[in-house]
C-alpha positions as a printed Julia matrix, in Angstrom:
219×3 Matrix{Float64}:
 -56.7    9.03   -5.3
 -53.98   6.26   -5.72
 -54.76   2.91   -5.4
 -53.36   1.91   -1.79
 -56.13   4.5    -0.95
 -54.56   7.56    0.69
 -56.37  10.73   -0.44
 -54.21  13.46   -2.6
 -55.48  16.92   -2.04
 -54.61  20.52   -0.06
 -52.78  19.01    3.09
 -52.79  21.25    6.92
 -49.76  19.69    8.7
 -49.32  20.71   12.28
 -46.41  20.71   15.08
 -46.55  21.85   18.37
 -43.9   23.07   20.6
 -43.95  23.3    24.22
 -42.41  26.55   26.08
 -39.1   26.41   28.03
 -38.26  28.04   30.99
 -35.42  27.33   33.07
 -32.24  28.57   34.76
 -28.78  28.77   33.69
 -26.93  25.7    35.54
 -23.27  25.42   36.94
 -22.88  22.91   33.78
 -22.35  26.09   31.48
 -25.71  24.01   30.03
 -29.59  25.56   29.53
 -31.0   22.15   31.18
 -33.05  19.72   29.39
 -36.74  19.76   29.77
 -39.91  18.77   28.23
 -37.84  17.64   25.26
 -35.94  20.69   24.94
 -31.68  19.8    24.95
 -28.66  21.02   24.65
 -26.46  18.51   23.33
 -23.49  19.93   25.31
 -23.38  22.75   23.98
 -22.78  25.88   25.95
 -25.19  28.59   24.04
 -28.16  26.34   22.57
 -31.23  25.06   24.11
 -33.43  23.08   20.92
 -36.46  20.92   20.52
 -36.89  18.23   17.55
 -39.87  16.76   16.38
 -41.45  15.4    12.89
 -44.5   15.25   10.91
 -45.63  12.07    9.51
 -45.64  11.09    6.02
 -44.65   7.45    5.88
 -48.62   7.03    4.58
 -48.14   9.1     1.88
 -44.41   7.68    0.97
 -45.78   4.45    1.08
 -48.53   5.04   -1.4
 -45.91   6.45   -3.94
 -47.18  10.35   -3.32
 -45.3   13.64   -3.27
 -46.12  16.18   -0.73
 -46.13  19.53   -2.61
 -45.62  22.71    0.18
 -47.61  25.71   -0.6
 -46.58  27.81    2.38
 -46.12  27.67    6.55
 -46.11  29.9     9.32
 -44.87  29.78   12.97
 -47.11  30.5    15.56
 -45.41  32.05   18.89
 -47.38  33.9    20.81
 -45.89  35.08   24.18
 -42.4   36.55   25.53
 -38.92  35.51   24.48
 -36.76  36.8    28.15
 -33.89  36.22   29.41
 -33.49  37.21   33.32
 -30.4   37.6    35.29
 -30.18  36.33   38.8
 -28.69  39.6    39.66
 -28.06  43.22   38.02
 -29.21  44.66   34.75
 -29.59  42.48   31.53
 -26.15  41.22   30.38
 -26.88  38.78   27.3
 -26.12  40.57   23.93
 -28.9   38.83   21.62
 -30.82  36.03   20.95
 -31.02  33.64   17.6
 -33.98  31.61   16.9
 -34.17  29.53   14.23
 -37.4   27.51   12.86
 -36.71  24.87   10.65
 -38.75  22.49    8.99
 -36.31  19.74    7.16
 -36.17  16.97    5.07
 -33.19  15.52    7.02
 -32.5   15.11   10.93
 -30.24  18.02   11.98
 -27.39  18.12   14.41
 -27.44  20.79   17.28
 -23.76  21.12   17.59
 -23.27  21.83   13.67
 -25.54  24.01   13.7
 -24.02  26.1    16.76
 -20.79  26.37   14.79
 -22.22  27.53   11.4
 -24.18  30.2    13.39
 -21.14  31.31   14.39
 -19.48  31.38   10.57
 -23.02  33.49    9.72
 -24.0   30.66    8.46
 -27.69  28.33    8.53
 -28.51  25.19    7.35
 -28.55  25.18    3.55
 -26.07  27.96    3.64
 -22.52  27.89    2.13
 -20.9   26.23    4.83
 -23.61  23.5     5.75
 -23.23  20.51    4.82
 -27.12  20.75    4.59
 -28.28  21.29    0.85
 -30.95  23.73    0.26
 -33.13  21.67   -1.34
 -33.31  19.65    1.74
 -34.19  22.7     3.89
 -38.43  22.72    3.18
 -39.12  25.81    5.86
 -36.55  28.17    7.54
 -36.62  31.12    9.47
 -33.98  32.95   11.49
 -35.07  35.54   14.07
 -32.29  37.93   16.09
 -33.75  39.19   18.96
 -31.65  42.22   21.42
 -32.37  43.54   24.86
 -33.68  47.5    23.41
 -31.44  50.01   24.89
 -34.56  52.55   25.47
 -35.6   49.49   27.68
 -35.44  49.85   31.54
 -33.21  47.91   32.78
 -35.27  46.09   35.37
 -37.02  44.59   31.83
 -35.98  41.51   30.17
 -38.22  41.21   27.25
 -36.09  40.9    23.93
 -36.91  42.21   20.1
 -36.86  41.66   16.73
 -34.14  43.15   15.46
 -33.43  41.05   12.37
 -35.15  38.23   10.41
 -34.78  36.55    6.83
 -36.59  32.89    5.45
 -34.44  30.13    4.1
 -36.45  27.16    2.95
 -36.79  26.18   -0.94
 -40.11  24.74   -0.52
 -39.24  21.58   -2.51
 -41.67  18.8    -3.48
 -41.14  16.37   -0.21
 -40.86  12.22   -0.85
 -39.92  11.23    2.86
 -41.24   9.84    5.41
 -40.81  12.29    8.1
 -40.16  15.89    7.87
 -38.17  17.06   11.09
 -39.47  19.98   13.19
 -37.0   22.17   14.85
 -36.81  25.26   17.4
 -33.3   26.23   18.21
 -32.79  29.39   20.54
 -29.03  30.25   20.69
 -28.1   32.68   23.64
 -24.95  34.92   23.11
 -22.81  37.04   25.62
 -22.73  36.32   29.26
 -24.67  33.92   31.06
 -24.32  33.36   35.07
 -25.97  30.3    37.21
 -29.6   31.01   37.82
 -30.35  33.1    34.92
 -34.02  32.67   33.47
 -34.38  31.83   29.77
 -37.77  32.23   28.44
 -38.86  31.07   25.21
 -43.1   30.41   24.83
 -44.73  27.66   23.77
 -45.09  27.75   19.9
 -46.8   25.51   16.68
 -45.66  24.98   13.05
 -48.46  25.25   10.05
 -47.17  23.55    7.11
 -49.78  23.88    4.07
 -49.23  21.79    0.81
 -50.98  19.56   -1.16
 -50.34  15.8    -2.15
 -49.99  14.59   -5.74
 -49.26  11.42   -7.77
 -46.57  12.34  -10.14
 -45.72  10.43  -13.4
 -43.32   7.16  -11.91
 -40.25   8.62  -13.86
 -40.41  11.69  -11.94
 -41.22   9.91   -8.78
 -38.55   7.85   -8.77
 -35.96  10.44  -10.14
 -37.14  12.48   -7.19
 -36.69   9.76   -4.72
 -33.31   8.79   -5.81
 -32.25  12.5    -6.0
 -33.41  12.53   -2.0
 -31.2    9.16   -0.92
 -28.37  11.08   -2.5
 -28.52  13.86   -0.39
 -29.22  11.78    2.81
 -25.98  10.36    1.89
């Protein structure tokens, strides 16, 4: 226990994530709601959020992750207004980060192949605590009156560093590629991030070389 009194110990942090659904707008935008946005761009609907852990920053502890999982239970769809399904995939990414994230950077690294923590981020890895990335297609066997999308591809990216901030930002980011037309239906359910760790007191040397090793990269 430290002195200031917050407890060290296995840690359960959890995030939830409301569902989206919505129609395509004459904006070329998926339209903001219930915290989801777009930030102008033209293929990305995403929702931010944090976990608190100013209490543990302030009483000098480290936040060790042990593992996390994303629950999403439900269907991921994407319905025209008219016709068969047009939109070549989906990418979904799950991030849990050390630093705030911008939507638009991330659109254009997806585009290079690229996610945060990857070669051309300007994210470091270290900084990048949970990450998943999820490519989801319209199966050709699939009816075409169906709109339900699939797996087709996934990988992890996170380093699971020792955490000294005070928040660590939540992200869902759902990027829609191929042709979209007013009044199509994106569907994405509602979802929850599990982050399991534990909190520690490290020695003050480490602490603080930790610490100043995280300004750096916020920098």
């Amino acid at each position: 226990m430290s002195e200031a009194g917050a407890l060290t110990g296995p840690r359960t942090l959890v995030s939830d994530i409301p569902e989206y659904i919505q129609a395509y707008t004459l904006g070329n935008h998926f339209p903001e709601a219930k915290g989801w946005r777009h930030d102008g761009t033209t293929n990305c609907i995403a929702y931010e959020t944090y976990l608190d852990l100013s209490g543990y920053e302030l009483d000098d502890l480290t936040f060790v992750p042990t593992g996390g999982a994303l629950q999403d239970p439900g269907r991921y769809s994407y319905t025209p207004a008219a016709g068969p399904p047009v939109v070549n995939d989906f990418e979904v990414l799950d991030i849990v980060s050390q630093e705030r994230l911008d939507l638009t950077t991330i659109d254009a690294n997806l585009s290079l192949l690229n996610v945060p923590g990857m070669m051309e981020s300007e994210t470091q890895w270290s900084q990048i605590t949970i990450g998943q990335y999820r490519a989801l297609v319209v199966p050709t066997t699939q009816a075409t009156t169906l709109d339900l999308m699939q797996v087709v591809s996934a990988g992890s990216f996170g380093s699971s560093d020792p955490v000294v901030v005070q928040k660590l930002w939540v992200y869902r980011i759902v990027r829609v590629n191929g042709a979209k037309a007013t009044n199509d239906i994106l569907a994405i359910p509602a979802s929850r991030f599990i982050v399991r760790g534990t909190v520690i007191k490290e020695k003050d040397l480490v602490y603080i070389q930790r610490l100043k090793r995280s300004y750096e990269l916020s920098q």
